[in-house]
VEXPASE-110362 format. One record per residue: x, y, z of N, C-alpha, C in turn; residue number from 0. Coordinates in steps of 0.1 Angstrom, whole numbers. Layout:
N
n_px | n_py | n_pz | ca_px | ca_py | ca_pz | c_px | c_py | c_pz | resi
X | Y | Z | X | Y | Z | X | Y | Z | NUM
...
***
This chain:
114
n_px | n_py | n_pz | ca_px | ca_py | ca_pz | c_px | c_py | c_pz | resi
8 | -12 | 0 | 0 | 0 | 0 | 9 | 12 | 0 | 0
1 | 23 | -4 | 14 | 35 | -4 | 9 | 43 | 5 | 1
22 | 52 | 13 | 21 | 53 | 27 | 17 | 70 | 22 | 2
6 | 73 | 33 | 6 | 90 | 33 | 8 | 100 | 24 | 3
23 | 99 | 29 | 31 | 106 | 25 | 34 | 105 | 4 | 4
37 | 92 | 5 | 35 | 93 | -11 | 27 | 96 | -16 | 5
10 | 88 | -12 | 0 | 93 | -18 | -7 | 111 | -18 | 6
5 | 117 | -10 | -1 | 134 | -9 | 8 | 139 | -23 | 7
22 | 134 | -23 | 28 | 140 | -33 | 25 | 134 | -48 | 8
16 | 122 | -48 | 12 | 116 | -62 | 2 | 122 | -63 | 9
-12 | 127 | -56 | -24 | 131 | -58 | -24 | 141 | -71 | 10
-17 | 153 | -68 | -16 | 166 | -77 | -16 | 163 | -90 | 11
-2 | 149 | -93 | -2 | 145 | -105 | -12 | 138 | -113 | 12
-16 | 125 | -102 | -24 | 118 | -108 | -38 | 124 | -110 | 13
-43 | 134 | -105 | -54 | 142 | -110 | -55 | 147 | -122 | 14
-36 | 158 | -125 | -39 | 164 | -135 | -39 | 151 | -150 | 15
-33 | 139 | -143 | -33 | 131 | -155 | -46 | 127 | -162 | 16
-56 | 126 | -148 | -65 | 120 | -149 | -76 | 127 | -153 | 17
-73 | 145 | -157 | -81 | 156 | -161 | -75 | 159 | -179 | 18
-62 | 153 | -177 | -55 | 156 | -195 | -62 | 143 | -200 | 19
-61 | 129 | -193 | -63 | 118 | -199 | -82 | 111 | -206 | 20
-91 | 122 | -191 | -100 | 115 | -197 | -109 | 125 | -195 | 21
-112 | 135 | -182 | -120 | 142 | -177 | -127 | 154 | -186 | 22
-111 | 159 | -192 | -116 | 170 | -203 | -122 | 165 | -217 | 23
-119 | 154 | -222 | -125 | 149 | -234 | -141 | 147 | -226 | 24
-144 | 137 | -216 | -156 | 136 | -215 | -168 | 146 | -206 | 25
-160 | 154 | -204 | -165 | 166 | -192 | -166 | 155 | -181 | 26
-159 | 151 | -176 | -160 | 144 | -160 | -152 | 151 | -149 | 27
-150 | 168 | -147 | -143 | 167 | -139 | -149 | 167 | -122 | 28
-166 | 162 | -123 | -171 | 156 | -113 | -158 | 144 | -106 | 29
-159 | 135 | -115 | -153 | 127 | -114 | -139 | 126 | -106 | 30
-127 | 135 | -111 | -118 | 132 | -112 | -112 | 127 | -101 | 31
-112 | 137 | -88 | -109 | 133 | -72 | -111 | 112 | -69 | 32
-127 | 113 | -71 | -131 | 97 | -71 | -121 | 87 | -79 | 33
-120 | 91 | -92 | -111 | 81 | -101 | -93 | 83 | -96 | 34
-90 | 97 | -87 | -74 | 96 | -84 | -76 | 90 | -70 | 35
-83 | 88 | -65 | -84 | 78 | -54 | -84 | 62 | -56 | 36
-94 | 63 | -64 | -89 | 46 | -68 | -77 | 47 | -77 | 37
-73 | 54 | -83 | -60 | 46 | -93 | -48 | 50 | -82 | 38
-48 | 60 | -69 | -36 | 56 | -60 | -43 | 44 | -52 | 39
-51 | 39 | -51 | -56 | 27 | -44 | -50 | 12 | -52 | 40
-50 | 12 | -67 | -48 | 4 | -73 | -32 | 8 | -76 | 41
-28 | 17 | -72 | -12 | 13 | -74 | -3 | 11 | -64 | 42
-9 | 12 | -55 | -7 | 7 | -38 | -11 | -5 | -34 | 43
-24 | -17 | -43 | -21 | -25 | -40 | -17 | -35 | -52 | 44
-11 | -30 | -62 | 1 | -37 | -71 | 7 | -45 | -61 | 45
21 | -55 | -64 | 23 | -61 | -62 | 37 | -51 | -60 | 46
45 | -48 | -48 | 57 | -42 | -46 | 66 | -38 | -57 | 47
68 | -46 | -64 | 79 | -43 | -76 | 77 | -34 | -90 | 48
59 | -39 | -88 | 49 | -29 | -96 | 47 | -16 | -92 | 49
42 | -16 | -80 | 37 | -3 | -76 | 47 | 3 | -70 | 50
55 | -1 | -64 | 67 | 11 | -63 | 76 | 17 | -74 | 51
71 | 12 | -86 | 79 | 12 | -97 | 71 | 23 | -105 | 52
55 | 26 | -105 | 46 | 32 | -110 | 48 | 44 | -101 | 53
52 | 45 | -85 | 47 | 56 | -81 | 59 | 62 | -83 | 54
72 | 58 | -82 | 87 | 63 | -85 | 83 | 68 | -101 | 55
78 | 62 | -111 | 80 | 70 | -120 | 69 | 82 | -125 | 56
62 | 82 | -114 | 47 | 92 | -117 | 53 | 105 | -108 | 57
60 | 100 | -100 | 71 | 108 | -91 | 75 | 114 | -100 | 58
85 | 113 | -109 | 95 | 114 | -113 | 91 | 125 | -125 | 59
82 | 117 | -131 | 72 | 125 | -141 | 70 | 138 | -140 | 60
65 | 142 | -123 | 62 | 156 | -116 | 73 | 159 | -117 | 61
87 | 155 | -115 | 101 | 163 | -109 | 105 | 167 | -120 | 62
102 | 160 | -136 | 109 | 168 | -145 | 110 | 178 | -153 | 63
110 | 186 | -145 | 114 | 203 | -153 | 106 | 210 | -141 | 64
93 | 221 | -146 | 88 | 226 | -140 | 76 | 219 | -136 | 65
70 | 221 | -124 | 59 | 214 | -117 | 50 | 212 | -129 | 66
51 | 202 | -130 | 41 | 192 | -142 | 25 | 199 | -141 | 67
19 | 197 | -126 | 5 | 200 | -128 | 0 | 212 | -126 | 68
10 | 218 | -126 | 8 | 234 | -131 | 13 | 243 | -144 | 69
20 | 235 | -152 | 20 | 238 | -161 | 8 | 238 | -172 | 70
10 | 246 | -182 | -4 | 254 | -192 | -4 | 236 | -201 | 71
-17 | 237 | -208 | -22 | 223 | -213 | -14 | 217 | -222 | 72
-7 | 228 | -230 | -3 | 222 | -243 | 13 | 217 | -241 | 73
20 | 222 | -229 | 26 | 223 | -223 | 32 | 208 | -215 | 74
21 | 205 | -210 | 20 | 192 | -203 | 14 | 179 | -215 | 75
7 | 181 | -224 | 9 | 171 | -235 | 23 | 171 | -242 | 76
26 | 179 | -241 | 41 | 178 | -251 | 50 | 173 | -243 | 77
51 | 169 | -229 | 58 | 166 | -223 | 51 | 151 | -223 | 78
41 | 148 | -223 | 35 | 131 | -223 | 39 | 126 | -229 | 79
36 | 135 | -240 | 43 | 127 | -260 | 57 | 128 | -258 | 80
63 | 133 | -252 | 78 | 129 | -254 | 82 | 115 | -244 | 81
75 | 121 | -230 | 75 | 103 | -227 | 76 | 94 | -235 | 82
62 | 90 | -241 | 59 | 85 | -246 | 69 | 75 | -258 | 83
74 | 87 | -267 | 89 | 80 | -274 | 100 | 74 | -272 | 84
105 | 77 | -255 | 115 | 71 | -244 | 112 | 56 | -245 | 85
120 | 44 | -249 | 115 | 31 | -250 | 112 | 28 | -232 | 86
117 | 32 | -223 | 116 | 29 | -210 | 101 | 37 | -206 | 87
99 | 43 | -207 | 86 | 52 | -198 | 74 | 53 | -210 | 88
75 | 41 | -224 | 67 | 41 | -227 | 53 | 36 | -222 | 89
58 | 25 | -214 | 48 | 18 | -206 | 41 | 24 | -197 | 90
47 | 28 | -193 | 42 | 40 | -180 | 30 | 51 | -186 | 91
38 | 57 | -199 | 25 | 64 | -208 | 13 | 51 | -207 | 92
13 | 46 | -215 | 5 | 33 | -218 | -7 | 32 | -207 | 93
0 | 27 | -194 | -4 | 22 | -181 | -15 | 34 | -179 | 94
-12 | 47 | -181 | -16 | 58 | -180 | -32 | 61 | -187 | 95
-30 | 59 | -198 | -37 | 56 | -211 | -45 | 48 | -207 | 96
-46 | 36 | -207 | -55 | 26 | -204 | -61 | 26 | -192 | 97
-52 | 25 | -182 | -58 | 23 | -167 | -67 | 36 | -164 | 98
-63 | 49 | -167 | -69 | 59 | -161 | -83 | 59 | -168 | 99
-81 | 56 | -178 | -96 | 56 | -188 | -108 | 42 | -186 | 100
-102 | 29 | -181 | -108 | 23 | -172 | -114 | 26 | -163 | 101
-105 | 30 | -156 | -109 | 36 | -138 | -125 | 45 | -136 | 102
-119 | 57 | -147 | -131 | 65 | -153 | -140 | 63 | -151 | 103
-141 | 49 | -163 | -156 | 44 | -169 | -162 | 33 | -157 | 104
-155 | 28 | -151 | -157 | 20 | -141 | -167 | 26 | -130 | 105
-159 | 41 | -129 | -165 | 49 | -117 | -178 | 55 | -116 | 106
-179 | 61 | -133 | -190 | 63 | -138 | -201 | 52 | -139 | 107
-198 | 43 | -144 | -206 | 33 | -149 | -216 | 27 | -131 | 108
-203 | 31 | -118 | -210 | 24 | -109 | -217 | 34 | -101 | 109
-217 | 47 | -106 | -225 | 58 | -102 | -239 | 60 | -105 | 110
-241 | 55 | -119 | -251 | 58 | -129 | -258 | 45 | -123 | 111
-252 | 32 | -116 | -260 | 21 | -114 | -267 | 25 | -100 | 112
-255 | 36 | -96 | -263 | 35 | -81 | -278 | 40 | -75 | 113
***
């Protein structure tokens, strides 16, 4: 599980990911809080080698250059897409991609049932 302390410094990020990745294409930024709670929930309970490995590089993601989730939009895509080309942190894009857009629809989908 990830302790406090990491999950305060991943929040910021995994929100703004979770506002570039899915929230602003579908207007969900109801959502967003709900879905970065479960996707630090599900990277905390990865399996150690996984999830310390996702939150080190979501970390890392924030540390490089200027504060990631304050940076202007176009700004912060052009920084994804360059990830993205890195053969190492293409995954991480990817993981990003898929999982957060999951998470999403999952959250939505169990709102609309409730």
């Amino acid at each position: 599980m990830l302790r406090g302390l990491t999950k305060a410094a991943l929040r910021p990020t995994v929100e703004q990911l979770i506002r570039d990745l899915v929230a602003d294409e579908f207007e969900g930024e109801a959502l967003v809080k709900e879905v970065c709670c479960r996707m630090l929930r599900t990277i905390g309970n990865m399996p150690p080698h996984l999830g310390t490995g996702m939150a080190a590089l979501t970390l890392a993601f924030e540390a490089t250059g200027p504060v990631w989730h304050r940076l202007p939009a176009a700004t912060r895509k052009a920084r994804f897409e360059a990830w993205r080309r890195r053969p190492v942190l293409k995954d991480w894009v990817t993981f990003w991609e898929k999982m957060g857009v999951f998470v999403y629809w999952s959250v939505l989908e169990e709102r609309e049932n409730a």
